[in-house]
PDB file with one MODEL, atoms N, CA, C and O in Angstrom:
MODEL        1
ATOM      1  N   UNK A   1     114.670 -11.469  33.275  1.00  0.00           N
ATOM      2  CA  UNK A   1     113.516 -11.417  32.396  1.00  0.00           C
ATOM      3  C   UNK A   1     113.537 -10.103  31.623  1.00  0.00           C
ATOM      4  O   UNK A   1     113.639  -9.106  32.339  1.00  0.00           O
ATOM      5  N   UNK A   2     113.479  -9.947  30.634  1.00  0.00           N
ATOM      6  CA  UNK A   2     113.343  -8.635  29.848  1.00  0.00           C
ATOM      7  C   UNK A   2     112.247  -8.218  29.930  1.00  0.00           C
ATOM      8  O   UNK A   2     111.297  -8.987  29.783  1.00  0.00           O
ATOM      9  N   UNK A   3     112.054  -6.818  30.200  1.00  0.00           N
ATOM     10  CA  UNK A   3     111.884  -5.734  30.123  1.00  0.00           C
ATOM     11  C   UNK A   3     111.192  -4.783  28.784  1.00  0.00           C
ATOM     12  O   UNK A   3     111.806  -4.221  27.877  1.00  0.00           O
ATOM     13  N   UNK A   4     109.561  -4.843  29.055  1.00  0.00           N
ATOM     14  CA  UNK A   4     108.760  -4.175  28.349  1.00  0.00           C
ATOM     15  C   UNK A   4     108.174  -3.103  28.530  1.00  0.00           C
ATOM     16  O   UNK A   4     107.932  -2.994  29.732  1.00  0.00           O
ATOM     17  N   UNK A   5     107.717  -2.011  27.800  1.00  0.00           N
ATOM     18  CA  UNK A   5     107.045  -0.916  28.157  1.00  0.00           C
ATOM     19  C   UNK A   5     105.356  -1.533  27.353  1.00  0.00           C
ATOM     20  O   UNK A   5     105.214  -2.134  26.287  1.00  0.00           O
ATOM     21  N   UNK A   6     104.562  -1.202  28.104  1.00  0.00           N
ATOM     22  CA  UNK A   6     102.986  -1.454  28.032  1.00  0.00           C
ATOM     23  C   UNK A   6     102.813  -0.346  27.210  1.00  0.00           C
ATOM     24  O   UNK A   6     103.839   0.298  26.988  1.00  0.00           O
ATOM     25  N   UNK A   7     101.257   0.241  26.441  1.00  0.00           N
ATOM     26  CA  UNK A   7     100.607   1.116  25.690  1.00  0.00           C
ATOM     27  C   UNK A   7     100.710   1.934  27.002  1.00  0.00           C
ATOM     28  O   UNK A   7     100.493   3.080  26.609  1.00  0.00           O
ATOM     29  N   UNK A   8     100.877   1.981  28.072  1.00  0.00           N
ATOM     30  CA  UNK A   8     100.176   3.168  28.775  1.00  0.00           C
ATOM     31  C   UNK A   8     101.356   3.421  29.142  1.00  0.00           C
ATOM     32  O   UNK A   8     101.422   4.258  30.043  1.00  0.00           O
ATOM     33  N   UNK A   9     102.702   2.842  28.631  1.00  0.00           N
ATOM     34  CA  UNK A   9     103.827   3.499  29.455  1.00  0.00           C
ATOM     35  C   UNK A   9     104.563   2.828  30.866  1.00  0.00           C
ATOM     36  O   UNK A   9     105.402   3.251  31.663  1.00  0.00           O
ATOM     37  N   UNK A  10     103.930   1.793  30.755  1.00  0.00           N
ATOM     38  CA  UNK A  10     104.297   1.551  32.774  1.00  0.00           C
ATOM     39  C   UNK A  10     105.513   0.357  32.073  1.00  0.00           C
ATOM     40  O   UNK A  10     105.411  -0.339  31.062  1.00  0.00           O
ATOM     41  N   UNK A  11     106.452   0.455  32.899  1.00  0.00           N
ATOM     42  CA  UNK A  11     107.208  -0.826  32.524  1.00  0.00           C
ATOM     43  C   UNK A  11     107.046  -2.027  33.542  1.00  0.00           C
ATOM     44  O   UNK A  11     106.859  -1.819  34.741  1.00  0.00           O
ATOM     45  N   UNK A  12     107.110  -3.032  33.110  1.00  0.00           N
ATOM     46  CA  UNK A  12     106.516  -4.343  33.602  1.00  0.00           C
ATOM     47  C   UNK A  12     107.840  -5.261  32.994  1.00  0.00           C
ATOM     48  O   UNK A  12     108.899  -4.811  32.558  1.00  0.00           O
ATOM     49  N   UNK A  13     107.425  -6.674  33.110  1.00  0.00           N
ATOM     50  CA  UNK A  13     108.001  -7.904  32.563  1.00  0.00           C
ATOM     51  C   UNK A  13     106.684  -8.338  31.843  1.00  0.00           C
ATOM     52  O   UNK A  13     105.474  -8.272  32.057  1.00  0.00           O
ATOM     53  N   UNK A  14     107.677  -8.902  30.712  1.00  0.00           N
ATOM     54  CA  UNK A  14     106.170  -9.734  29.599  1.00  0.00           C
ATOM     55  C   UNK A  14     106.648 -10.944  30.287  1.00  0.00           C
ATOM     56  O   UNK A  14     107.700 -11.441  30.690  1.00  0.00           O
ATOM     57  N   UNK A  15     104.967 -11.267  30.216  1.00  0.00           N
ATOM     58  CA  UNK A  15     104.857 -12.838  30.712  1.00  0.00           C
ATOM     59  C   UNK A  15     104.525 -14.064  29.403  1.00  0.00           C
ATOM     60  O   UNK A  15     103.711 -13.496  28.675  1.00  0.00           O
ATOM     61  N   UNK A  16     104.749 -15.158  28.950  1.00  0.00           N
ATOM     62  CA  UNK A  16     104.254 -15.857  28.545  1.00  0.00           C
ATOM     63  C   UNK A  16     103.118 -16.515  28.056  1.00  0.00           C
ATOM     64  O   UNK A  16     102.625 -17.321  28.844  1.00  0.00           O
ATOM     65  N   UNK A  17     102.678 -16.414  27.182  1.00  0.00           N
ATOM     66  CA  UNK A  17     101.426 -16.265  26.822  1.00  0.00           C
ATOM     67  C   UNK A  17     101.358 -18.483  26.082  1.00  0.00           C
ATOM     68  O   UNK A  17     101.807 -19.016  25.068  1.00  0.00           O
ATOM     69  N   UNK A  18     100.614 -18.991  27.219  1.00  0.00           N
ATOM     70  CA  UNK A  18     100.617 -20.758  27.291  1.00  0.00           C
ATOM     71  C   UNK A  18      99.871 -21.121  26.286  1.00  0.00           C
ATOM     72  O   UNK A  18      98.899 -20.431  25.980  1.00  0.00           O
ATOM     73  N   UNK A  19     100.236 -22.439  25.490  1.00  0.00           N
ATOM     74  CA  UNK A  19      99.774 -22.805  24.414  1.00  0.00           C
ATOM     75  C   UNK A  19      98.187 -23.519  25.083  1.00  0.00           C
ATOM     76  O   UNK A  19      98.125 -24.503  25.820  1.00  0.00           O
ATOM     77  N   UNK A  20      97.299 -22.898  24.699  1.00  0.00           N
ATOM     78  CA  UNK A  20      95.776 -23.460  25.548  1.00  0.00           C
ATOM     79  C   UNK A  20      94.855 -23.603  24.468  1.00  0.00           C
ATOM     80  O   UNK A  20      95.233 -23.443  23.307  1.00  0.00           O
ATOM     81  N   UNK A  21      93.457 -23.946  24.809  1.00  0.00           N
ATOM     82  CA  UNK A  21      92.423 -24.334  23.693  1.00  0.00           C
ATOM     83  C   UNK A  21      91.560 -22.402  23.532  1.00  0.00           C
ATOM     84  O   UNK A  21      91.167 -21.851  22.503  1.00  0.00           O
ATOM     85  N   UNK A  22      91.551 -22.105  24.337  1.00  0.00           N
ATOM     86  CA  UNK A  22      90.592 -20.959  23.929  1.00  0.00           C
ATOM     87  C   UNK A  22      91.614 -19.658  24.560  1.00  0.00           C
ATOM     88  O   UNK A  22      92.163 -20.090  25.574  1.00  0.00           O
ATOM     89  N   UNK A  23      92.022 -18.256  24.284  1.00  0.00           N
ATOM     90  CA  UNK A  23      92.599 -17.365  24.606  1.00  0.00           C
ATOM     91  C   UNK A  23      91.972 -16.072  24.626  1.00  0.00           C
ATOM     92  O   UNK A  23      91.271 -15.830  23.643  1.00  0.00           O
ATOM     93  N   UNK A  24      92.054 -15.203  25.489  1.00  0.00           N
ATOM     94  CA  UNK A  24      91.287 -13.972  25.862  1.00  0.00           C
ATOM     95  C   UNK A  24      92.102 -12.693  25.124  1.00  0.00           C
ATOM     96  O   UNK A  24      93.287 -12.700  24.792  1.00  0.00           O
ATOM     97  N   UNK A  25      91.151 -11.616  24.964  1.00  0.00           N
ATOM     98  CA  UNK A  25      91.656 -10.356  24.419  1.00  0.00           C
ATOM     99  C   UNK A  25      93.132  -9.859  25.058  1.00  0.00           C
ATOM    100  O   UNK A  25      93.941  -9.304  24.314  1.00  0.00           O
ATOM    101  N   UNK A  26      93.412 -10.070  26.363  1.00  0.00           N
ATOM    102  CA  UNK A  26      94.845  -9.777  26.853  1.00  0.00           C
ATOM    103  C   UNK A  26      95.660 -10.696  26.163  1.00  0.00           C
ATOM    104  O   UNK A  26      96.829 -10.505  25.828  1.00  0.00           O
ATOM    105  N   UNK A  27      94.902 -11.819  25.947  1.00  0.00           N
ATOM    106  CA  UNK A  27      96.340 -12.709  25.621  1.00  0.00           C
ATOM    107  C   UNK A  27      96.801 -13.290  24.324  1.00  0.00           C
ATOM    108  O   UNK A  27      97.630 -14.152  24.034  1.00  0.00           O
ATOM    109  N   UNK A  28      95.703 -12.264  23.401  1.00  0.00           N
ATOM    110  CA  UNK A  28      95.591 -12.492  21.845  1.00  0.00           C
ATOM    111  C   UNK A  28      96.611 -10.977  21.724  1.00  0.00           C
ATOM    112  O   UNK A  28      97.353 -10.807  20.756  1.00  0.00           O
ATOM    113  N   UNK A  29      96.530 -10.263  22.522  1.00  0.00           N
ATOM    114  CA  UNK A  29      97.005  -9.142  22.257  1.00  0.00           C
ATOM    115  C   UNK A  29      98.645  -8.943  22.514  1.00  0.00           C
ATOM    116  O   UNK A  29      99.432  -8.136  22.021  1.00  0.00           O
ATOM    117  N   UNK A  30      98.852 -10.110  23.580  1.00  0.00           N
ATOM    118  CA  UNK A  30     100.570 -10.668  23.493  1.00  0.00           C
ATOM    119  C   UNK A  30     100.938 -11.007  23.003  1.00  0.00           C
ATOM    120  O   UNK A  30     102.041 -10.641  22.596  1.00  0.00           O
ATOM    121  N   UNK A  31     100.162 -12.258  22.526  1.00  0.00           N
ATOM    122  CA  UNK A  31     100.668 -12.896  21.176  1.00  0.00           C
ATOM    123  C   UNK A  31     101.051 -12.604  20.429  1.00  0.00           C
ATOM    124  O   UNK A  31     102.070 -12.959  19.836  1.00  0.00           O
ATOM    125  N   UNK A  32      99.655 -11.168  20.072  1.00  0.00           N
ATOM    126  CA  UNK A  32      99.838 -10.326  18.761  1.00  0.00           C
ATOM    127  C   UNK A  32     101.240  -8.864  18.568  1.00  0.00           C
ATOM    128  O   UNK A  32     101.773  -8.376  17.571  1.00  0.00           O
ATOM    129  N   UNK A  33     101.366  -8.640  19.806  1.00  0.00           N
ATOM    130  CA  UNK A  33     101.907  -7.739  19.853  1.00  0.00           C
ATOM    131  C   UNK A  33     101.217  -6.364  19.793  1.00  0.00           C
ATOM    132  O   UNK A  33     101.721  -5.241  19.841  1.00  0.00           O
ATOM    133  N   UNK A  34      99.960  -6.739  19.678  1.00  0.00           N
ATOM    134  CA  UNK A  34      99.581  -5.219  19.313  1.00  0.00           C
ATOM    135  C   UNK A  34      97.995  -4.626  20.547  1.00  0.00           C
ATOM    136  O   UNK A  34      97.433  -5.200  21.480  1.00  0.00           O
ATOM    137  N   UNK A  35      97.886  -3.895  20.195  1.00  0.00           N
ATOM    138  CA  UNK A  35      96.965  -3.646  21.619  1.00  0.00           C
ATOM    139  C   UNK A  35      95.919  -3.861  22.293  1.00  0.00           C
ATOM    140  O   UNK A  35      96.083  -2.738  22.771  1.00  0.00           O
ATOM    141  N   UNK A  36      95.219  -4.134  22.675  1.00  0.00           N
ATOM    142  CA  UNK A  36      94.027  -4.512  23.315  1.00  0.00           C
ATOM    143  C   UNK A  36      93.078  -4.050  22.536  1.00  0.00           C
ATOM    144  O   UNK A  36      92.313  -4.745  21.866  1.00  0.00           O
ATOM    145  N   UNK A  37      93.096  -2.842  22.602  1.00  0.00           N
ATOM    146  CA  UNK A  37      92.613  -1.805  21.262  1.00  0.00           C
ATOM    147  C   UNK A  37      91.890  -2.069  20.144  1.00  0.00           C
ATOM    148  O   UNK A  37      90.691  -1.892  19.929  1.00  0.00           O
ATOM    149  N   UNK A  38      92.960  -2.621  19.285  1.00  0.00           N
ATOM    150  CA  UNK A  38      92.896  -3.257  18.039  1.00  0.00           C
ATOM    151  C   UNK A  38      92.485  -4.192  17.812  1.00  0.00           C
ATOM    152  O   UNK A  38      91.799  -4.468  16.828  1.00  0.00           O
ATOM    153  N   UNK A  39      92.928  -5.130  18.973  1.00  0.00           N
ATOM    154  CA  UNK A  39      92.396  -6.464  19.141  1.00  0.00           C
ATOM    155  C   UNK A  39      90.263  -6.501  19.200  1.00  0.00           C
ATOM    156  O   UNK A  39      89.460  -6.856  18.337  1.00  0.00           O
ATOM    157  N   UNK A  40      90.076  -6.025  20.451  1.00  0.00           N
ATOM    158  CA  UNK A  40      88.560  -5.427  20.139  1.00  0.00           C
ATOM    159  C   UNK A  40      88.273  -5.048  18.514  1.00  0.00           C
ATOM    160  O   UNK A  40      87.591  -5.726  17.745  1.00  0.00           O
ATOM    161  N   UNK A  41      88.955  -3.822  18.203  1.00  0.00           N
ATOM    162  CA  UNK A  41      88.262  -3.075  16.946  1.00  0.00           C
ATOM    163  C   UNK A  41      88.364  -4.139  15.770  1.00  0.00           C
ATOM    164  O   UNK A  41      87.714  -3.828  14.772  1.00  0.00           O
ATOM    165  N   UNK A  42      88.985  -5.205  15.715  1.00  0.00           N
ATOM    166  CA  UNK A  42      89.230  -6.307  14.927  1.00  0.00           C
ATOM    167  C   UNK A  42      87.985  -7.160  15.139  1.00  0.00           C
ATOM    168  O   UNK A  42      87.412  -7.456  14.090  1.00  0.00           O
ATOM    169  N   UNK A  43      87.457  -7.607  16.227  1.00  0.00           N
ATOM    170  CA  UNK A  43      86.793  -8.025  16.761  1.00  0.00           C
ATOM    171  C   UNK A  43      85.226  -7.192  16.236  1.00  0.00           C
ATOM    172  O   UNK A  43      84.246  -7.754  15.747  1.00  0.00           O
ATOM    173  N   UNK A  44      85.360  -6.012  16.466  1.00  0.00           N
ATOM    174  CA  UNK A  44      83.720  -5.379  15.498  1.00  0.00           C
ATOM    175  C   UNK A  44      83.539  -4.936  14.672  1.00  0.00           C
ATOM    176  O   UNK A  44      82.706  -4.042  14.520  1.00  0.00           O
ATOM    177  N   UNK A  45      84.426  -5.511  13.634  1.00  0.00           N
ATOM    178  CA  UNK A  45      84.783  -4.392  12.399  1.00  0.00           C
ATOM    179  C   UNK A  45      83.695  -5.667  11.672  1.00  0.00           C
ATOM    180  O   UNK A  45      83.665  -6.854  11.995  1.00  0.00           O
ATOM    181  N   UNK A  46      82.997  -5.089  10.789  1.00  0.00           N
ATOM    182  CA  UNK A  46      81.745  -5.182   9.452  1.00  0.00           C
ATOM    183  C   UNK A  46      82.076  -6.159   9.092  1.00  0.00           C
ATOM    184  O   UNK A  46      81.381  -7.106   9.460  1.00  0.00           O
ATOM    185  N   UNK A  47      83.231  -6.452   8.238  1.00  0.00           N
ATOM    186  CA  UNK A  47      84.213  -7.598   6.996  1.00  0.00           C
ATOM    187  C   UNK A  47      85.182  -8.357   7.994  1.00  0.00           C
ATOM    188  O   UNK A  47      86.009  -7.780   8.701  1.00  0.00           O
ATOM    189  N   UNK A  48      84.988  -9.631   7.961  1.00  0.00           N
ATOM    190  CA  UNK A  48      85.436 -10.363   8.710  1.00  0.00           C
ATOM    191  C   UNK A  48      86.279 -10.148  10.042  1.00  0.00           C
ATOM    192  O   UNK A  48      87.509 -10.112  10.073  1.00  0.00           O
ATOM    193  N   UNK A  49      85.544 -10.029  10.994  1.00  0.00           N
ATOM    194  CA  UNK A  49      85.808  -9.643  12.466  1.00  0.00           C
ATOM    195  C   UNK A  49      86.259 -10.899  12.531  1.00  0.00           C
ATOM    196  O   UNK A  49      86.029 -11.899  11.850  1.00  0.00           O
ATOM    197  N   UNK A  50      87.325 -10.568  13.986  1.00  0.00           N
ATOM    198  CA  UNK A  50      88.601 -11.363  14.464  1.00  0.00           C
ATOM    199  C   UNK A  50      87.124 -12.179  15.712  1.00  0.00           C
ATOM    200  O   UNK A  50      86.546 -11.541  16.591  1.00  0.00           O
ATOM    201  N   UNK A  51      86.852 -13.826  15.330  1.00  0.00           N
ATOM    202  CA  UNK A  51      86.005 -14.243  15.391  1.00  0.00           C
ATOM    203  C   UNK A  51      86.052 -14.827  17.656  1.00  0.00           C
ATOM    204  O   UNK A  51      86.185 -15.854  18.321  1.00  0.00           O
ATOM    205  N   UNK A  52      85.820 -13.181  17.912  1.00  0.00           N
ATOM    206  CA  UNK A  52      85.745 -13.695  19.636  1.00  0.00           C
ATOM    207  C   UNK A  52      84.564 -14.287  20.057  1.00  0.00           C
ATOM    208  O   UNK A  52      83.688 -14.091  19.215  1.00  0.00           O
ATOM    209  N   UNK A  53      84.074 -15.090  21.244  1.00  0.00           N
ATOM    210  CA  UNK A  53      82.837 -15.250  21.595  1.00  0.00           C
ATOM    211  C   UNK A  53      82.210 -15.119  22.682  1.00  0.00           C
ATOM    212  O   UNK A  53      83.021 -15.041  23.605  1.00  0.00           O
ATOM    213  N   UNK A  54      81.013 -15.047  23.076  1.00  0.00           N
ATOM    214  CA  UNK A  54      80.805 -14.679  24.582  1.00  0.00           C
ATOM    215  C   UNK A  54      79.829 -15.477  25.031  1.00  0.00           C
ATOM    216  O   UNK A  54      79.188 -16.087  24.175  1.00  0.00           O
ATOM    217  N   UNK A  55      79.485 -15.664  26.446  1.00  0.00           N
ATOM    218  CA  UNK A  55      78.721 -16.634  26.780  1.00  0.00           C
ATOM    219  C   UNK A  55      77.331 -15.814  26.839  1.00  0.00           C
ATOM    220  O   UNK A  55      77.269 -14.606  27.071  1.00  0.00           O
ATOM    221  N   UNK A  56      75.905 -16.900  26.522  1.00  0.00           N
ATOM    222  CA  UNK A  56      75.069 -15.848  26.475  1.00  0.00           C
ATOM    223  C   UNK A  56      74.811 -15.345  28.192  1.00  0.00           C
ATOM    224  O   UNK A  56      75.079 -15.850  29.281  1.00  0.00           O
ATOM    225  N   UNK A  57      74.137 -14.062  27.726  1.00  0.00           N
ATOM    226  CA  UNK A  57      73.932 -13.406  29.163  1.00  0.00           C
ATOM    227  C   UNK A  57      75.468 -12.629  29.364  1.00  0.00           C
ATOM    228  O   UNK A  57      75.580 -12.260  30.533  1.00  0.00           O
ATOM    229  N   UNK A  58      76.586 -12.314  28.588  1.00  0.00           N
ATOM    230  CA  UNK A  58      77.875 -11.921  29.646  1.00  0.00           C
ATOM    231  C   UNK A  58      77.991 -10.694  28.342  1.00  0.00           C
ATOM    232  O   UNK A  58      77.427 -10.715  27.248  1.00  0.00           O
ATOM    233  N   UNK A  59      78.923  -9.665  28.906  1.00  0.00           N
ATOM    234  CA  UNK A  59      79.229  -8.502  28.274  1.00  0.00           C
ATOM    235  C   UNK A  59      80.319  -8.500  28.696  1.00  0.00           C
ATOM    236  O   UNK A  59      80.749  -7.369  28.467  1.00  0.00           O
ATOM    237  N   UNK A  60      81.306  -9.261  29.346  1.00  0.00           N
ATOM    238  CA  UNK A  60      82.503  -9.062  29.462  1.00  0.00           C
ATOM    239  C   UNK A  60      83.399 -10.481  29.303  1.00  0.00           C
ATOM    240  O   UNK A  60      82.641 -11.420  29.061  1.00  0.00           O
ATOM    241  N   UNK A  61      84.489 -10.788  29.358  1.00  0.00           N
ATOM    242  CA  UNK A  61      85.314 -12.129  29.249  1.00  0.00           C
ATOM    243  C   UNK A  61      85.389 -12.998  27.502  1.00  0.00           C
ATOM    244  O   UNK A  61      85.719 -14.080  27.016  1.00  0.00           O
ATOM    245  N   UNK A  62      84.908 -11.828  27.134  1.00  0.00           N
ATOM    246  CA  UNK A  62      85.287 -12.773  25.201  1.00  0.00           C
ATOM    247  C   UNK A  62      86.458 -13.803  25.486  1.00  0.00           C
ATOM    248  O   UNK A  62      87.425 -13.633  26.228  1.00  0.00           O
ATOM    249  N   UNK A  63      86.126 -14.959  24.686  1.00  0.00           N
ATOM    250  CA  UNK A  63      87.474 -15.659  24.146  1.00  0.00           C
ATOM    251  C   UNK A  63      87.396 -16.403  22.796  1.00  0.00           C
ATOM    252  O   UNK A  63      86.307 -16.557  22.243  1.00  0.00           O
ATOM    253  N   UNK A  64      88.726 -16.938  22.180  1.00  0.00           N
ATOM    254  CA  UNK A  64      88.555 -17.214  21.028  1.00  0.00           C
ATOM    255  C   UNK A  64      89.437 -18.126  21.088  1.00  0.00           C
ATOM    256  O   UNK A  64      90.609 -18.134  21.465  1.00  0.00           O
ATOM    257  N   UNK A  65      88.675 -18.978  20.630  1.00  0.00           N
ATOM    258  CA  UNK A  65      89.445 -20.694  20.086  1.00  0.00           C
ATOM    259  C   UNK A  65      90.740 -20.529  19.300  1.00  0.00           C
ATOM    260  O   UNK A  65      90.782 -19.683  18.406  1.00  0.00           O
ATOM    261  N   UNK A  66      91.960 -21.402  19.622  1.00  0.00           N
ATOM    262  CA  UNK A  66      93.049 -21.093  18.815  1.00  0.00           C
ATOM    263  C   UNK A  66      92.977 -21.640  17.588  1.00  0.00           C
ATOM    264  O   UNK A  66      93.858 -21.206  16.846  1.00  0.00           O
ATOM    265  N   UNK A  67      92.303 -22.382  17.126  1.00  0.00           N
ATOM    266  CA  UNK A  67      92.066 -22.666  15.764  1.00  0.00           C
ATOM    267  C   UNK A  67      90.854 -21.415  15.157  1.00  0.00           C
ATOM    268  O   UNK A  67      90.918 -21.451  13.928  1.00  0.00           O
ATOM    269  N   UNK A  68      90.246 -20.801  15.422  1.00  0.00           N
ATOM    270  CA  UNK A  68      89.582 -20.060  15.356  1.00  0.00           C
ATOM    271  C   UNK A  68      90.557 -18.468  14.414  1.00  0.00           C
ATOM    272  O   UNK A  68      90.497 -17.944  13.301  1.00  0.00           O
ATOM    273  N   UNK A  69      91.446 -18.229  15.839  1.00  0.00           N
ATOM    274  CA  UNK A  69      92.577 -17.648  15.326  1.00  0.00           C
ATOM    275  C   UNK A  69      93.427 -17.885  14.214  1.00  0.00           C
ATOM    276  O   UNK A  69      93.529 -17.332  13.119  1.00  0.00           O
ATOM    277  N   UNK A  70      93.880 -18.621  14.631  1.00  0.00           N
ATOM    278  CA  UNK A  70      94.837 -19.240  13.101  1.00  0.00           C
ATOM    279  C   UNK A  70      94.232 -18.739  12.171  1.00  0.00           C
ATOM    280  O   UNK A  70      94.465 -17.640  11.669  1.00  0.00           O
ATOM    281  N   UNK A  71      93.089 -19.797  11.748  1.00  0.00           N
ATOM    282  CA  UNK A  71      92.414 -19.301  10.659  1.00  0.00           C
ATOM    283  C   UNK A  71      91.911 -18.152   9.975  1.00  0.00           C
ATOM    284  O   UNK A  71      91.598 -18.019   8.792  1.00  0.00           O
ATOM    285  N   UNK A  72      91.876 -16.908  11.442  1.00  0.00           N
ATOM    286  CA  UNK A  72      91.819 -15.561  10.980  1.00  0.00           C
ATOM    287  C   UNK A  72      92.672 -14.837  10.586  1.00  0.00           C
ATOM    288  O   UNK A  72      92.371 -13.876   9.879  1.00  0.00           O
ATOM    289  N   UNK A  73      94.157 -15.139  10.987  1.00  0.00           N
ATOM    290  CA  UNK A  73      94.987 -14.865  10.778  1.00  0.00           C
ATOM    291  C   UNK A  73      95.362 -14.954   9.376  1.00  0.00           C
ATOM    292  O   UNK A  73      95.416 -14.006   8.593  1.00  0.00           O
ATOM    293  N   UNK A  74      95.604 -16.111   9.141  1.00  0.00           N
ATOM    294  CA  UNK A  74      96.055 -17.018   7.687  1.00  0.00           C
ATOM    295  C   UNK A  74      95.336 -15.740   7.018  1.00  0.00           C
ATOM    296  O   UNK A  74      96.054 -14.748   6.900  1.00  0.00           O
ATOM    297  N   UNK A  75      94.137 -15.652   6.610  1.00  0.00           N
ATOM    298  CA  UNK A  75      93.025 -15.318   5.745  1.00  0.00           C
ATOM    299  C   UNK A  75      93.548 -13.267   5.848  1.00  0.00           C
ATOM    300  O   UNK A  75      93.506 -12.520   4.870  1.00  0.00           O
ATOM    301  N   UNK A  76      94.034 -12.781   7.458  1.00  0.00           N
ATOM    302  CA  UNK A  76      93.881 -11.295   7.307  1.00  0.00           C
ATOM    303  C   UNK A  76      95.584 -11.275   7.113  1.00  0.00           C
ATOM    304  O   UNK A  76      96.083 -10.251   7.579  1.00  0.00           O
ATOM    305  N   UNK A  77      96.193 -11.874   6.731  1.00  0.00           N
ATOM    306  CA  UNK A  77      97.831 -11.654   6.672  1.00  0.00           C
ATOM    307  C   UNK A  77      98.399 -11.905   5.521  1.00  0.00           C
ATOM    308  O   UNK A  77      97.797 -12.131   4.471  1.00  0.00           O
ATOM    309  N   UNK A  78      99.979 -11.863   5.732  1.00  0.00           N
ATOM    310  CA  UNK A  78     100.588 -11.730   4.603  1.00  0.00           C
ATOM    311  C   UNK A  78     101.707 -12.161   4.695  1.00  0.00           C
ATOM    312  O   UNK A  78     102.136 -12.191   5.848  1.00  0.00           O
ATOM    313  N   UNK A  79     102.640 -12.663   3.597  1.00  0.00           N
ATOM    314  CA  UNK A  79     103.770 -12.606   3.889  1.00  0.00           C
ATOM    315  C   UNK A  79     104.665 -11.570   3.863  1.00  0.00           C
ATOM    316  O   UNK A  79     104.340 -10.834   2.931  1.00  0.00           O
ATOM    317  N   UNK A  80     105.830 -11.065   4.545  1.00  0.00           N
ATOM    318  CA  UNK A  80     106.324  -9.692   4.386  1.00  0.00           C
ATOM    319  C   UNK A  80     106.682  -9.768   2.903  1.00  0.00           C
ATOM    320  O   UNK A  80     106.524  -8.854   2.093  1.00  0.00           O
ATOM    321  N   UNK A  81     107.221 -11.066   2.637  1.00  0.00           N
ATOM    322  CA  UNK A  81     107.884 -10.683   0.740  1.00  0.00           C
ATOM    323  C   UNK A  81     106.992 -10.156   0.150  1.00  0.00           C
ATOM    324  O   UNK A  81     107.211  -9.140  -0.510  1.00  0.00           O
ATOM    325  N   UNK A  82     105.592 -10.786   0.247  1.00  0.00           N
ATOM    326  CA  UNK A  82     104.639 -10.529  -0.859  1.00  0.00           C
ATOM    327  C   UNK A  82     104.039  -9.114  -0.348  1.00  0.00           C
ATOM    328  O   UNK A  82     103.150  -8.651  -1.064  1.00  0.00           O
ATOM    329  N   UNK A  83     104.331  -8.523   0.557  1.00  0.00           N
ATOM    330  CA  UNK A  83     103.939  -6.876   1.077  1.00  0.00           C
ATOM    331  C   UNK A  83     104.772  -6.238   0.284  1.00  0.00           C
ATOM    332  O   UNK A  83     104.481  -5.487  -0.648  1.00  0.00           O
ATOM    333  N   UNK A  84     106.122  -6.638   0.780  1.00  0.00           N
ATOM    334  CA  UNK A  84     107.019  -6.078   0.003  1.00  0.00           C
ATOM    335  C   UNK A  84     107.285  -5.576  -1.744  1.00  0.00           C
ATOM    336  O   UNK A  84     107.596  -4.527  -2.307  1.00  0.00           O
ATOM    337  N   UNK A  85     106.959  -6.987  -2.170  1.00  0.00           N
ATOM    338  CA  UNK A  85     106.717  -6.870  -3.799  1.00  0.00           C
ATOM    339  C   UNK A  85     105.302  -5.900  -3.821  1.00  0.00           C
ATOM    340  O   UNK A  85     105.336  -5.123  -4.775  1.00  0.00           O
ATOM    341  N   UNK A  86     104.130  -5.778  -3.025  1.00  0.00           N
ATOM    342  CA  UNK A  86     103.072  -5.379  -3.742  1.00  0.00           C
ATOM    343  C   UNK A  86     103.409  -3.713  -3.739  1.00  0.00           C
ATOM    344  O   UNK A  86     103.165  -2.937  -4.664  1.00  0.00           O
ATOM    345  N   UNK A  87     104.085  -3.361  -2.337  1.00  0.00           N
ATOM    346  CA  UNK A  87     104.630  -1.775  -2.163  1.00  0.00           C
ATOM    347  C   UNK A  87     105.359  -1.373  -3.667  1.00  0.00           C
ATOM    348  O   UNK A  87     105.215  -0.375  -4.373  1.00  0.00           O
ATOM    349  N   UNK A  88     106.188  -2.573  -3.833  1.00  0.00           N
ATOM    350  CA  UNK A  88     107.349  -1.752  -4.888  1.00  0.00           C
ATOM    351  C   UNK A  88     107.081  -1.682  -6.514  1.00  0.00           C
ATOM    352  O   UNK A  88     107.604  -1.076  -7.449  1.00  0.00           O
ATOM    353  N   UNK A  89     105.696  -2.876  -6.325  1.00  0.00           N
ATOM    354  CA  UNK A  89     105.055  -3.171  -7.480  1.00  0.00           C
ATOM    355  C   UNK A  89     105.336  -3.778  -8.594  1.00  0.00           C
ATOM    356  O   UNK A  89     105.221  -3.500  -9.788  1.00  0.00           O
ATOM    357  N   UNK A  90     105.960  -5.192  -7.623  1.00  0.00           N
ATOM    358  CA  UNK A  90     106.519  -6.507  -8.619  1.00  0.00           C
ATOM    359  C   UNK A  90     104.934  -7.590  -8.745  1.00  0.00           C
ATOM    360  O   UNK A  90     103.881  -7.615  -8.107  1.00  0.00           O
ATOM    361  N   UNK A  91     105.356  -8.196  -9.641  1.00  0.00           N
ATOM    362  CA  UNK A  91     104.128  -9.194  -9.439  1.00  0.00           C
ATOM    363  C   UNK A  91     104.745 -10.354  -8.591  1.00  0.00           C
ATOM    364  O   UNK A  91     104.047 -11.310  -8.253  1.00  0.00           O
TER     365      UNK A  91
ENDMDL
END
């Protein structure tokens, strides 16, 4: 199994992240590659927050529908070409 280093440094094995109906901040953050962190601050940012949900009464266990995702995605992304052209300043 290959061999990852975590944000905090510890090395582990990445595990698989299962195609399911609703997915949690750890496991949006595998997906994503990027950190737990971000994942949250995406999640409370003003202009379209990364759309998590919680049950009423709970302050902990967010999750977010995978169509939910997608769709945030699609809408906050890009393609690398078209990054690319906008850096170098092609139309």
């Amino acid at each position: 199994m290959r061999q990852t280093t975590s944000s905090r440094g510890i090395k582990g094995s990445r595990s698989a992240v299962l195609y399911k109906e609703y997915y949690s901040v750890e496991e949006v953050s595998r997906l994503l590659h990027i950190s737990e962190r971000t994942i949250r601050e995406l999640a409370h940012r003003e202009d379209d927050p990364l759309p998590f949900r919680i049950l009423f009464g709970q302050q902990r266990n967010c999750f977010i529908h995978r169509e939910d995702l997608m769709d945030w995605l699609e809408s906050n992304s890009q393609l690398v070409r078209d990054a690319a052209k906008k850096q170098t300043g092609q139309a």
